[in-house]
C-alpha positions as CSV (number, residue, x, y, z in Angstrom):
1,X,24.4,31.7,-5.3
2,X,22.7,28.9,-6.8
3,X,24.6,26.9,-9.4
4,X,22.9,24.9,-11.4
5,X,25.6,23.3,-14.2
6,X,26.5,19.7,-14.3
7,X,30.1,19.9,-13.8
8,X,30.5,17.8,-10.8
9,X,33.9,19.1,-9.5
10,X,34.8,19.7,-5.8
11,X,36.9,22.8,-6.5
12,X,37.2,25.7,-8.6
13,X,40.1,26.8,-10.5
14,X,39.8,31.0,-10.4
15,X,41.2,33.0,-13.4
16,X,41.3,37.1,-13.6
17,X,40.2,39.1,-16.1
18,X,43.2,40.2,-17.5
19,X,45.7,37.6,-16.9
20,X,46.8,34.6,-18.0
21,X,45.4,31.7,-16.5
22,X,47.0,30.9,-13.3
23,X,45.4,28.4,-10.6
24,X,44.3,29.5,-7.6
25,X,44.9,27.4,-4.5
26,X,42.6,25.0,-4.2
27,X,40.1,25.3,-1.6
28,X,38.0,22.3,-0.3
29,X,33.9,22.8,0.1
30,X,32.1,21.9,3.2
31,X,29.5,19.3,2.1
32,X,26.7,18.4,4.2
33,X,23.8,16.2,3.2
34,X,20.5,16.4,5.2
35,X,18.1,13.2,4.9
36,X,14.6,14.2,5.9
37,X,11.1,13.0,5.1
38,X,7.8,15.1,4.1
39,X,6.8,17.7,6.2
40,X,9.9,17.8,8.4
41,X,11.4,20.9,7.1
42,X,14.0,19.6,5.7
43,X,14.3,22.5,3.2
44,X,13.7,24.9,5.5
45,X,16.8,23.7,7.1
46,X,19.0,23.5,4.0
47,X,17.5,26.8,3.4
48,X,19.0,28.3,6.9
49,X,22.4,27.2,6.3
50,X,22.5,28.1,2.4
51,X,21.6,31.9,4.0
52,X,24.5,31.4,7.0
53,X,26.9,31.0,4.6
54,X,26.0,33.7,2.5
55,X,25.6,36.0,4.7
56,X,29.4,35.5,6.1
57,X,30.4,36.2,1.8
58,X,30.3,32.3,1.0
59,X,29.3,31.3,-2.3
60,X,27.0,28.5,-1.4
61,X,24.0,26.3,-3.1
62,X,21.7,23.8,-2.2
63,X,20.0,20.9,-4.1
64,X,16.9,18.8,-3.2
65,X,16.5,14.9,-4.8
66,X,12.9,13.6,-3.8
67,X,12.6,10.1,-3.3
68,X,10.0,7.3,-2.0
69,X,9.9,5.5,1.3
70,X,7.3,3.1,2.6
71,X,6.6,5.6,5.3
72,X,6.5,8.7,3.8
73,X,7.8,10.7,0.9
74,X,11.6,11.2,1.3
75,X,14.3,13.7,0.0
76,X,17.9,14.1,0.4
77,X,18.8,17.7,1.0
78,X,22.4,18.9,-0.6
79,X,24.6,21.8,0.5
80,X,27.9,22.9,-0.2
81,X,29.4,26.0,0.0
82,X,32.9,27.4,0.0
83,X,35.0,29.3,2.7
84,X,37.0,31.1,-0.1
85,X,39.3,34.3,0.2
86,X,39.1,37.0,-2.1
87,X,42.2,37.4,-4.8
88,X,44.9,39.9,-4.1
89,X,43.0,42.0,-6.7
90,X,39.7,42.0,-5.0
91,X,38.0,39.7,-7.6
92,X,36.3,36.7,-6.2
93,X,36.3,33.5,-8.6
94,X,32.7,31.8,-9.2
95,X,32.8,28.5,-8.1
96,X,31.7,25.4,-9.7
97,X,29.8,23.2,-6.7
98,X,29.0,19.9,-6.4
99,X,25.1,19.0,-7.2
100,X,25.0,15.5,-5.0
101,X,26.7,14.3,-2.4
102,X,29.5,11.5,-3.2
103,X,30.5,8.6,-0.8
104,X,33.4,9.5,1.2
105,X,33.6,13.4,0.7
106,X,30.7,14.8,3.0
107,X,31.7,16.5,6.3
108,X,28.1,16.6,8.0
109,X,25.3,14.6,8.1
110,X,21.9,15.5,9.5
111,X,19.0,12.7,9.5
112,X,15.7,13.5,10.9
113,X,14.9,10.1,11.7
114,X,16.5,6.7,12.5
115,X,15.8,4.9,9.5
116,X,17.5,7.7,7.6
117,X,20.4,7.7,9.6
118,X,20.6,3.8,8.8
119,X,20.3,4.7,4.6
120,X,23.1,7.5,4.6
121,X,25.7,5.2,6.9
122,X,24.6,2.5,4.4
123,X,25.2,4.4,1.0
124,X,28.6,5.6,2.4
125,X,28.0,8.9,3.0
126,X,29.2,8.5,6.9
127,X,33.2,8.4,6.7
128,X,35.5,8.0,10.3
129,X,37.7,10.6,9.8
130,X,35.7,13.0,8.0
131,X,31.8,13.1,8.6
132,X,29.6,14.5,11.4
133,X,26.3,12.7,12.1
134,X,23.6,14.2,13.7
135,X,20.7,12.6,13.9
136,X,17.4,11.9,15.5
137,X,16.0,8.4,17.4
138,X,12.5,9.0,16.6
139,X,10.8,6.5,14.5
140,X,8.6,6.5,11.5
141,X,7.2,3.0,11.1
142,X,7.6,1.5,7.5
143,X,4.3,-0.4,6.5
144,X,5.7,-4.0,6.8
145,X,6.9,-2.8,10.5
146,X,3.3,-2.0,10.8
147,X,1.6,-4.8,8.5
148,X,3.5,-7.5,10.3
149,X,2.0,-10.3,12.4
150,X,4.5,-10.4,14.9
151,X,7.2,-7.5,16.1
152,X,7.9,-6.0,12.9
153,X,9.8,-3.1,14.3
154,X,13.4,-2.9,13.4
155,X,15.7,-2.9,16.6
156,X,17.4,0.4,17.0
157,X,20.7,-0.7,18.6
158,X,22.5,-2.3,15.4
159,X,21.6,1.5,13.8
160,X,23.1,3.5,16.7
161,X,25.7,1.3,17.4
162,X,26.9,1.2,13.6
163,X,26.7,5.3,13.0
164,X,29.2,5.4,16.1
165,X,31.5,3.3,14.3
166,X,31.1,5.1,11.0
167,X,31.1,8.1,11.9
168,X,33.8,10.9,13.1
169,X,31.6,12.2,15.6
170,X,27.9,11.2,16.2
171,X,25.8,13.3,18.0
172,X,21.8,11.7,18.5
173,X,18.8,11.8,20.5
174,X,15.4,12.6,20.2
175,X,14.7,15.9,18.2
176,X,11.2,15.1,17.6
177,X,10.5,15.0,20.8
178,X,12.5,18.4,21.8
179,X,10.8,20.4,18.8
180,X,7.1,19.4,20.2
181,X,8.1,20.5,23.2
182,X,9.1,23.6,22.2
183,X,6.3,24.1,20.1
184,X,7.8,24.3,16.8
185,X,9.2,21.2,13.8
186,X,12.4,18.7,14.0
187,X,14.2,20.9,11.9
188,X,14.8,23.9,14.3
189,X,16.3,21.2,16.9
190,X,18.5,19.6,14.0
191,X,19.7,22.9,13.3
192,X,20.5,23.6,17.4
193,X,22.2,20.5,17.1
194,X,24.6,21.5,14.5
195,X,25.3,24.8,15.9
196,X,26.5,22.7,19.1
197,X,28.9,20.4,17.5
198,X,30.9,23.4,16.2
199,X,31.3,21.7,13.1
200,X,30.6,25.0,10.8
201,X,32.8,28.0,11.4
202,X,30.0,30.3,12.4
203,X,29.0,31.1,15.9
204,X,25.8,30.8,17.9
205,X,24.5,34.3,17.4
206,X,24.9,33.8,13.5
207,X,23.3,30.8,13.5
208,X,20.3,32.4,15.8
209,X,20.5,34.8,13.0
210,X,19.8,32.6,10.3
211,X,16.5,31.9,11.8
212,X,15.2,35.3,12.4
213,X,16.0,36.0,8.7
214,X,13.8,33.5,7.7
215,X,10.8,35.6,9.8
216,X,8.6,32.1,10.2
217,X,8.1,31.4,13.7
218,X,11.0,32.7,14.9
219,X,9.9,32.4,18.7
220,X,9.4,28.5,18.9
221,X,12.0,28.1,16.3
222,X,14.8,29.7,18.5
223,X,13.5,27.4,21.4
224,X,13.6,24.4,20.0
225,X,17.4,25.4,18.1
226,X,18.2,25.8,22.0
227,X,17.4,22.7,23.1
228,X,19.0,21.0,20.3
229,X,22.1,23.1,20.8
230,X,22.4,22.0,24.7
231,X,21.8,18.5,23.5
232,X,24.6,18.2,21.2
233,X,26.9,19.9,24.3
234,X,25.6,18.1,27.2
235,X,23.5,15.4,26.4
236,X,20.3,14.8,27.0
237,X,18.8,17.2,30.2
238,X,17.3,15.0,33.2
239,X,13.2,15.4,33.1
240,X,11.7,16.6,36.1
241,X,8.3,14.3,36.9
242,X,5.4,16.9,36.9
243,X,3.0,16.8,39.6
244,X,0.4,14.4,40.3
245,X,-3.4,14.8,41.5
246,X,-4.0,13.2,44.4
247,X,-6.1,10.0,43.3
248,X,-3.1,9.0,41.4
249,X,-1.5,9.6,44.3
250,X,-3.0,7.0,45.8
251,X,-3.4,4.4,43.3
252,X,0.5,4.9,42.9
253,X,0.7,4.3,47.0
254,X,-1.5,0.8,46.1
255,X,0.7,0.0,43.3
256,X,3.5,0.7,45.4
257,X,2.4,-1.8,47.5
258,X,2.3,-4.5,44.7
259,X,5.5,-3.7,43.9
260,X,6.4,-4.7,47.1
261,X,4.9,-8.2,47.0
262,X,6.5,-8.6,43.8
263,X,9.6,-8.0,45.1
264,X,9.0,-10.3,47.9
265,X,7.5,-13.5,46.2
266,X,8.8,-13.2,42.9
267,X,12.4,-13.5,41.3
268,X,14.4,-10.0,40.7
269,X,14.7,-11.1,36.8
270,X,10.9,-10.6,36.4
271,X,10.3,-7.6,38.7
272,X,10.1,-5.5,35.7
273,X,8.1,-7.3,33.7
274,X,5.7,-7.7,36.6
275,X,5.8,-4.1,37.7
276,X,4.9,-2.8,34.3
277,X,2.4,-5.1,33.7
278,X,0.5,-4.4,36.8
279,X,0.4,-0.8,36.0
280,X,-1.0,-1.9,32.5
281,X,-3.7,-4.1,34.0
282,X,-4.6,-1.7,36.6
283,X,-5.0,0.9,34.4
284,X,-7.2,-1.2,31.8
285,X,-9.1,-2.7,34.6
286,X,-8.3,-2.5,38.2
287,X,-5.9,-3.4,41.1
288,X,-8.0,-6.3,41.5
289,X,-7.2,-7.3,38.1
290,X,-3.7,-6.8,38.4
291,X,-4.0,-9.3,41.7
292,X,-5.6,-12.0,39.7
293,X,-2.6,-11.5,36.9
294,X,0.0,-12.1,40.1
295,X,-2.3,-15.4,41.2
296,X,-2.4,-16.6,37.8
297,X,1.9,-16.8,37.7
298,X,2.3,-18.1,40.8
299,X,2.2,-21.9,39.5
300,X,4.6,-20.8,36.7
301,X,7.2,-19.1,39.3
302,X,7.1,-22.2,41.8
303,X,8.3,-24.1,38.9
304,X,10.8,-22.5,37.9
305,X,12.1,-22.3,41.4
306,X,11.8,-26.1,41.7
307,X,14.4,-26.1,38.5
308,X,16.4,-23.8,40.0
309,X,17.1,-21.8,37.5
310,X,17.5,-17.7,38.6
311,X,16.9,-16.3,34.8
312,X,13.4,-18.3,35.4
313,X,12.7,-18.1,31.6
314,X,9.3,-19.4,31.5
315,X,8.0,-17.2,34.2
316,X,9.4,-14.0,32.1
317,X,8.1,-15.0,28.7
318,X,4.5,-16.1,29.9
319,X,4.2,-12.9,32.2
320,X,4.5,-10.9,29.1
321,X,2.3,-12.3,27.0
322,X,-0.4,-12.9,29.7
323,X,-0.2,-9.1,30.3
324,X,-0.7,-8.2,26.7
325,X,-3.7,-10.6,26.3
326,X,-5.4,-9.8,29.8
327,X,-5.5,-6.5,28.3
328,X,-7.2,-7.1,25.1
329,X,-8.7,-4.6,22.9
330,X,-12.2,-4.1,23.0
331,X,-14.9,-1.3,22.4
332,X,-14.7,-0.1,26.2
333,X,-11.2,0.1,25.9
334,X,-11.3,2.0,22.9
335,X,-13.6,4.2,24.1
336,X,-11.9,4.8,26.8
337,X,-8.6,5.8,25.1
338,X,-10.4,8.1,23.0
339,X,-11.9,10.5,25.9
340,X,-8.7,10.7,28.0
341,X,-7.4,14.5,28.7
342,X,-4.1,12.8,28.0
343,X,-5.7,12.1,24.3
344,X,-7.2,15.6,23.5
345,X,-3.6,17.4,25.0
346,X,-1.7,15.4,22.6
347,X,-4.2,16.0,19.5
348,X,-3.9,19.8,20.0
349,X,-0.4,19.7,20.4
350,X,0.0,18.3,17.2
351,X,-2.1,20.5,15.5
352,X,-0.5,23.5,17.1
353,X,-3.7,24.7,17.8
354,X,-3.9,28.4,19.4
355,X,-5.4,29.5,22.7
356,X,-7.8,31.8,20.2
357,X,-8.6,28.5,18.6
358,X,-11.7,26.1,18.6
359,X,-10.5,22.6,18.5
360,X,-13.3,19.9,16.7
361,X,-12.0,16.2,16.9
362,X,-13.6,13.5,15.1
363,X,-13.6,9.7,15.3
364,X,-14.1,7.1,13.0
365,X,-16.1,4.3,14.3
366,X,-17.3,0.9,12.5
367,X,-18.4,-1.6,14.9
368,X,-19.3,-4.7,13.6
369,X,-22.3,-7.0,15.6
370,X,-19.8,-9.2,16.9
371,X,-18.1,-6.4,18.6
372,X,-21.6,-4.9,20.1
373,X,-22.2,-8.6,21.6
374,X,-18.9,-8.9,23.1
375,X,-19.5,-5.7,24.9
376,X,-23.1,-7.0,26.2
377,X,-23.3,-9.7,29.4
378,X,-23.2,-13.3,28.6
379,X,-26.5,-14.4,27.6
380,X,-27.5,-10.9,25.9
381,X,-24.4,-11.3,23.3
382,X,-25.2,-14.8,22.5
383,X,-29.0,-14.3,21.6
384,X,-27.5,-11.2,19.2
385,X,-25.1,-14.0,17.9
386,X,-28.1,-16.5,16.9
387,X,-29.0,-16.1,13.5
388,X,-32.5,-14.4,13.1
389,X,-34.7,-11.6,12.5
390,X,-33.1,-9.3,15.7
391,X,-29.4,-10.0,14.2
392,X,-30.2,-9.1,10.6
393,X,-32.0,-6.0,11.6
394,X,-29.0,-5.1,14.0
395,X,-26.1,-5.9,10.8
396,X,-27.9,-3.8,8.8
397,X,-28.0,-0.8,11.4
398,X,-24.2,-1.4,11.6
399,X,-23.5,-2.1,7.9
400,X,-22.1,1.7,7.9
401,X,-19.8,3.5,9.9
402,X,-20.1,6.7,12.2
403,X,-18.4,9.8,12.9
404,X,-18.5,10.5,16.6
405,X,-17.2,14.4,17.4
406,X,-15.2,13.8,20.7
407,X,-15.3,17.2,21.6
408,X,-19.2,17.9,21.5
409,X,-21.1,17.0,24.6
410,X,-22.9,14.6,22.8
411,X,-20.1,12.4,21.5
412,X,-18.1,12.7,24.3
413,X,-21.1,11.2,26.9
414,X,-21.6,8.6,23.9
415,X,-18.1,7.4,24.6
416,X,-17.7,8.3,28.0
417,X,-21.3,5.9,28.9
418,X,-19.1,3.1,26.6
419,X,-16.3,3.8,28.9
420,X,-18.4,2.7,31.8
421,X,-18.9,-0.3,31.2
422,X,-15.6,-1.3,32.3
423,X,-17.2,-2.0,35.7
424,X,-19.2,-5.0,33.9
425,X,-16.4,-6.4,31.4
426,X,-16.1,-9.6,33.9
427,X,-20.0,-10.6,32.8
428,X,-19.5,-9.8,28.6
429,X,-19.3,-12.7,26.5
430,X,-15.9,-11.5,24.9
431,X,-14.6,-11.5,28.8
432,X,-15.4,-15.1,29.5
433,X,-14.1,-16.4,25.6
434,X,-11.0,-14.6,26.3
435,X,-10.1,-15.7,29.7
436,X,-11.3,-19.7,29.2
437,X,-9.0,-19.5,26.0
438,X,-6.2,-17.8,28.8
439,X,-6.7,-20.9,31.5
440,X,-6.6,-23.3,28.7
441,X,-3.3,-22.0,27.8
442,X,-1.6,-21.6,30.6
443,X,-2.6,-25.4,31.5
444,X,-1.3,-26.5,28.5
445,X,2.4,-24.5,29.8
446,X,2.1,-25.8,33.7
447,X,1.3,-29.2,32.1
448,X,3.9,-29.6,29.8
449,X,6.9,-27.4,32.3
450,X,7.3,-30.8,33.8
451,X,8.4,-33.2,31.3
452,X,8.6,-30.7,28.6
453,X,10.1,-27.7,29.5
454,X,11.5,-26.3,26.0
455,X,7.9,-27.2,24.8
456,X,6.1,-25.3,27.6
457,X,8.0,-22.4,26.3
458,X,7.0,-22.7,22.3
459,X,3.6,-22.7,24.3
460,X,3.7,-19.4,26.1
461,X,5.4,-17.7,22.6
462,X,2.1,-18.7,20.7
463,X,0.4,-16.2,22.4
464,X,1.7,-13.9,19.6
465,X,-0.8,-15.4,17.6
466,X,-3.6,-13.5,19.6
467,X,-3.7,-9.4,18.9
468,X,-5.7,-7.0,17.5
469,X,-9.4,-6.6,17.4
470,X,-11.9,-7.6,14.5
471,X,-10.9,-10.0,12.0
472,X,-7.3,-9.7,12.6
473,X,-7.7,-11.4,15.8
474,X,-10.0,-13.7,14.6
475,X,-7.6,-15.0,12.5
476,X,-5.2,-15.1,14.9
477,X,-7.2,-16.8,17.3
478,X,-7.8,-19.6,14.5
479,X,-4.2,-20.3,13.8
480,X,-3.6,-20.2,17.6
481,X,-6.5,-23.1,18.1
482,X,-5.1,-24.7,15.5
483,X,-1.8,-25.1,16.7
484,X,-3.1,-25.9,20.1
485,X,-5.0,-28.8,18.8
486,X,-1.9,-30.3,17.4
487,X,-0.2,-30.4,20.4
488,X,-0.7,-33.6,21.4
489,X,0.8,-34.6,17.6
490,X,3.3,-32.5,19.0
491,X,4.3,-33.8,21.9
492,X,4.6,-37.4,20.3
493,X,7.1,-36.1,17.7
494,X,11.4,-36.3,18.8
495,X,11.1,-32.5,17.2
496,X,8.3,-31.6,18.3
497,X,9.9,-28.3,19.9
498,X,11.1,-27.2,16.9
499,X,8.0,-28.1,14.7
500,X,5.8,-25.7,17.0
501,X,8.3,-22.9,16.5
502,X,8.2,-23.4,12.5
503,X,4.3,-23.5,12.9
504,X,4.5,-20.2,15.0
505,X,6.7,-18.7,12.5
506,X,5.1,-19.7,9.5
507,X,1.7,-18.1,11.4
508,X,3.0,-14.9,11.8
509,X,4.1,-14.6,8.0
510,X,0.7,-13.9,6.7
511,X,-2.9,-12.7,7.8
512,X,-4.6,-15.6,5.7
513,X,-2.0,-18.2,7.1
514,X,-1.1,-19.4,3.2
515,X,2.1,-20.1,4.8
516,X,1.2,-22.4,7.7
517,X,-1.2,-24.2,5.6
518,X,1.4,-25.1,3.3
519,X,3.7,-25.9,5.8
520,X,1.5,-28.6,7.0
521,X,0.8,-29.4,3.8
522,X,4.4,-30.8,3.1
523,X,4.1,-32.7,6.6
524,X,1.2,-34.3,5.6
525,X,-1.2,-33.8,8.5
526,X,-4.3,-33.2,6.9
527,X,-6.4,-35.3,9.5
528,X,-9.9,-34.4,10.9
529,X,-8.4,-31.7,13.9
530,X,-6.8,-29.8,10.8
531,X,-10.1,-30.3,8.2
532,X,-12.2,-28.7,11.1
533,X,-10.0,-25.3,11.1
């Protein structure tokens, strides 16, 4: 029954043909609010329940409020229906339900994603004594998450940490992940989930029921409502590590190894850092690579040892940013990425392509000449970097961009010859500007551990500066320099150590760095070192 007055009362009064008006008891409605963004099937799920209910002779109703979100559209999804008994004289009342959810009154809660979760405990919907939450950990990025210079991404833990407090019982994990898996959408895990918290008075069959009704992959659909149901019982279920070729066998033996040294020469408080980063650097490059990364630290860990301090802070923040820039982004890393069987499983996965199915993926590409050159050895990149007759011709041949089909022969040996070139990233010109700008960093943290300790570690944090790939690292790269030519203004200064941070900070606030400028502006160091950036 869908009811579609504006009385927004939370009970009906029931009066008989025939008799004088007498109340009936009143009986409460189950309210549940689902929050759930586009595509999510989020209707299909208020749909489901709105036909459980009925089904078991509940007059119910659902309503649907669309909203906006930075990430995608969003809607809040309203049900209520009402467990009500027949009169003694077999007539059944017609209820007047509730069109929105109000603060306080709402006995379930289903959000599909994190953020959500965050907005209903937020807007009060989540109450102590009263409210089931269900929700899922995945994460939808908001743009300025994504636009941000630095970390932009919200930390989970407040979120999770404030629905168990809110909420009468909270039930999470990642659905997302247990619908793709299962071949079907969040909302068939969400609805699993439900079914396990025993929160609604039907049973599993019925709710299994609900689903077959619908007669829209029904298969997947009752998988993924399985796994969400055993989630919500017994938590999470243990994953069992699928079996590896042997190669990776033995490049996991090697790595082994290194974990080993680490182990052995380095503090316990880094070992994770280490370990990962290794993996990363051996992956992107080679074990070899991954040695030079340990080499490159050891100065770093013998000075913190000489301090004596066990948390061995500068070690752990300079390992992690050392790992990130060793493993820069260029064009034989992307092209890498882009061919990997890893890549093409999780691109038809997502498009839930069949087995009868013929799968075309294509790939925007727009390199510019800088990019080309960087690729190239030394002395190639830098003649295509002089101005001239062979570096106009070549900007114009890459003025446009190109469509390269990874799954045709051709565009997959296109990439996969890019690929190859990993063997000779240690001769390209973006190599050998990368690393001197690494070794002049790190100096500048060994030199400055001694005598200036809090300062070395301001240092190592400025590598935040340095991401991306195109002009977004180039800019980067310029505020970085920048900064690192005031050190020694710096270093003069009593607040030096925080000055660096604000610089950092004010960096990271904006691509075109309006904010540092200024901020240097209202110090007043407009001398030649800042003219020439």
């Amino acid at each position: 029954m869908h009811n579609t007055m504006p009385n927004q009362t939370t009970f009906t009064e029931a009066r008989y043909a025939g008799e004088s008006a007498k109340p009936a008891p009143q009986v409460r409605p189950i309210c549940i609010a689902i929050l759930a963004m586009g595509g999510e099937g989020g209707g299909v799920l208020a749909d489901w329940i709105v036909d459980l209910a009925e089904q078991q002779g509940y007059p119910a109703q659902s309503t649907s409020v669309p909203g906006v979100a930075q990430r995608t559209g969003t809607t809040i999804y309203y049900v209520e229906f009402l467990p009500q008994a027949a009169s003694a004289n077999g007539h059944a009342p017609a209820p007047v339900l509730s069109l929105m959810p109000v603060p306080g009154d709402v006995d379930i809660v289903v959000a599909s994603e994190l953020m959500e979760m965050g907005r209903a405990v937020q807007r009060g919907l989540v109450s102590p004594g009263e409210t089931t939450l269900v929700a899922s950990t995945n994460r939808v990025y908001s743009m300025t998450e994504k636009s941000a210079m630095g970390d932009g991404r919200v930390d989970p833990a407040p979120f999770i940490a404030a629905a168990q407090k809110a909420a009468k019982r909270f039930v999470y994990g990642d659905f997302a992940v247990l619908a793709e898996r299962n071949g079907s959408v969040i909302s068939a895990a969400l609805f699993g989930a439900l079914a396990g918290t025993g929160a609604l008075p039907f049973s599993r069959e019925q709710f299994e029921a609900a689903i077959r009704r619908a007669g829209v992959g029904v298969d997947s659909s009752l998988k993924a409502f399985g796994a969400g149901f055993d989630l919500a019982q017994n938590g999470p279920a243990p994953q069992t590590p699928a079996a590896r070729p042997a190669v990776v066998e033995r490049t996991q033996g090697l790595l082994k190894a290194m974990d080993e040294r680490i182990a052995a020469e380095f503090p316990a408080v880094a070992g994770t850092v280490l370990k990962a980063a290794v993996r990363r650097l051996a992956d992107y490059q080679s074990l070899a690579y991954a040695e030079l990364y340990l080499k490159r630290l050891a100065p770093l860990r013998d000075i913190d040892q000489r301090r004596g301090d066990s948390n061995a802070p500068l070690l752990v923040e300079t390992a992690r940013y050392l790992a990130l820039w060793m493993s820069y982004e260029d064009t034989v890393r992307v092209a890498d990425l882009k061919i990997r069987a890893t890549r093409f499983e999780r691109v038809n996965k997502e498009v839930k392509a069949k087995a009868d199915q013929v799968l075309h993926i294509n790939e925007y590409f727009h390199p510019r000449l800088d990019e080309i050159a960087d690729t190239l050895p030394v002395w190639l990149g830098t003649l295509l970097m002089r101005p001239g007759a062979l570096r106009n011709a070549l900007e114009r041949a890459t003025s446009k961009g190109r469509v390269v089909r990874t799954t045709s022969l051709r565009g997959f040996l296109l990439l996969y010859g890019v690929a190859a070139l990993r063997g000779t990233r240690p001769k390209s010109l973006r190599y050998q500007r990368e690393h001197a700008e690494m070794c002049n960093w790190l100096a500048h943290i060994e030199q400055n551990a001694g005598s200036h300790y809090a300062m070395a570690l301001e240092i190592a944090e400025c590598q935040r500066l340095v991401k991306g790939y195109g002009d977004t690292h180039a800019r980067g790269m310029r505020n970085f320099k920048l900064i690192e030519g005031l050190l020694p203004k710096l270093l003069a200064n009593d607040d030096g150590v925080s000055r660096i941070r604000q610089l950092r900070e004010a960096a990271l606030k904006d691509e075109e760095g309006v904010q540092l400028a200024t901020l240097l502006q209202g110090w007043n160091w407009s001398d030649a070192t800042l003219a020439a950036h």
